[in-house]
C-alpha positions as CSV (number, residue, x, y, z in Angstrom):
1,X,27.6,-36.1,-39.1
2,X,27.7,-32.6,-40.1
3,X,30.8,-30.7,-40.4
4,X,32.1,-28.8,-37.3
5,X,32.0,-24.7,-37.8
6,X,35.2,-22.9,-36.9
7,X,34.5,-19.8,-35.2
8,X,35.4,-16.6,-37.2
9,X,38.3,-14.8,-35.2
10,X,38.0,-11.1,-35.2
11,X,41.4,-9.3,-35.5
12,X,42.1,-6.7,-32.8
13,X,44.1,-3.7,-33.4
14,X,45.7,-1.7,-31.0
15,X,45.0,1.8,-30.5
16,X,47.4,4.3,-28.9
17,X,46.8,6.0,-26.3
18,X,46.0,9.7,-26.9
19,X,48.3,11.0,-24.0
20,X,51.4,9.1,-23.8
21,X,51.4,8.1,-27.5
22,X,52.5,4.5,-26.6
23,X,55.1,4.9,-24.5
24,X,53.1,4.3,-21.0
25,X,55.2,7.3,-19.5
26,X,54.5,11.3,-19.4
27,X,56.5,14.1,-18.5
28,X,55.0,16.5,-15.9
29,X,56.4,19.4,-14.4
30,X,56.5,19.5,-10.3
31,X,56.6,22.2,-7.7
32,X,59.2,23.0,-5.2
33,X,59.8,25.2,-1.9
34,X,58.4,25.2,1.7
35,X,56.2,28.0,1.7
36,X,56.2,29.9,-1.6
37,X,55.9,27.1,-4.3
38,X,57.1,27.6,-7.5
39,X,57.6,25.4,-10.6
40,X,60.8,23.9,-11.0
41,X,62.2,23.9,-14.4
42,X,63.0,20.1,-14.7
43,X,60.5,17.1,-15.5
44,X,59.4,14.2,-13.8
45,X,58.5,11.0,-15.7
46,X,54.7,9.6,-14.2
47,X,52.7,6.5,-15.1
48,X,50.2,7.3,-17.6
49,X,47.0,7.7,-15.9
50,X,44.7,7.6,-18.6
51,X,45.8,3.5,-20.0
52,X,47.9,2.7,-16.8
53,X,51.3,2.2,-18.4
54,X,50.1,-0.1,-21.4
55,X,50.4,2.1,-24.4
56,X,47.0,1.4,-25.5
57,X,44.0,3.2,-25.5
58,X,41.0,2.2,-22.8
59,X,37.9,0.8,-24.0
60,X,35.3,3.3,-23.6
């Protein structure tokens, strides 16, 4: 019998995502008033768009 061949494992490493740096949250400003918006001075936190609240980068 020949000997079995273990499959070679290829290590992955994580990238960070570019716009939340890891953290799977951004800061964005928001608007406020009725009729005559204006920016509000305070910050929001979001879900990060760009990998969906993982911290890592997409696969392009």
């Amino acid at each position: 019998m020949a000997a079995k061949k273990t499959a070679a494992r290829k290590t992955v490493t994580k990238k960070r995502c570019p716009d939340c740096k890891d953290a799977g949250q951004i800061s964005e400003g928001f608007q406020v008033g009725g009729r005559k918006k204006h920016d509000s001075p305070h910050k929001q936190e979001a879900l990060c768009l760009t990998c969906l609240g993982s911290g890592e980068a997409p696969i392009a």
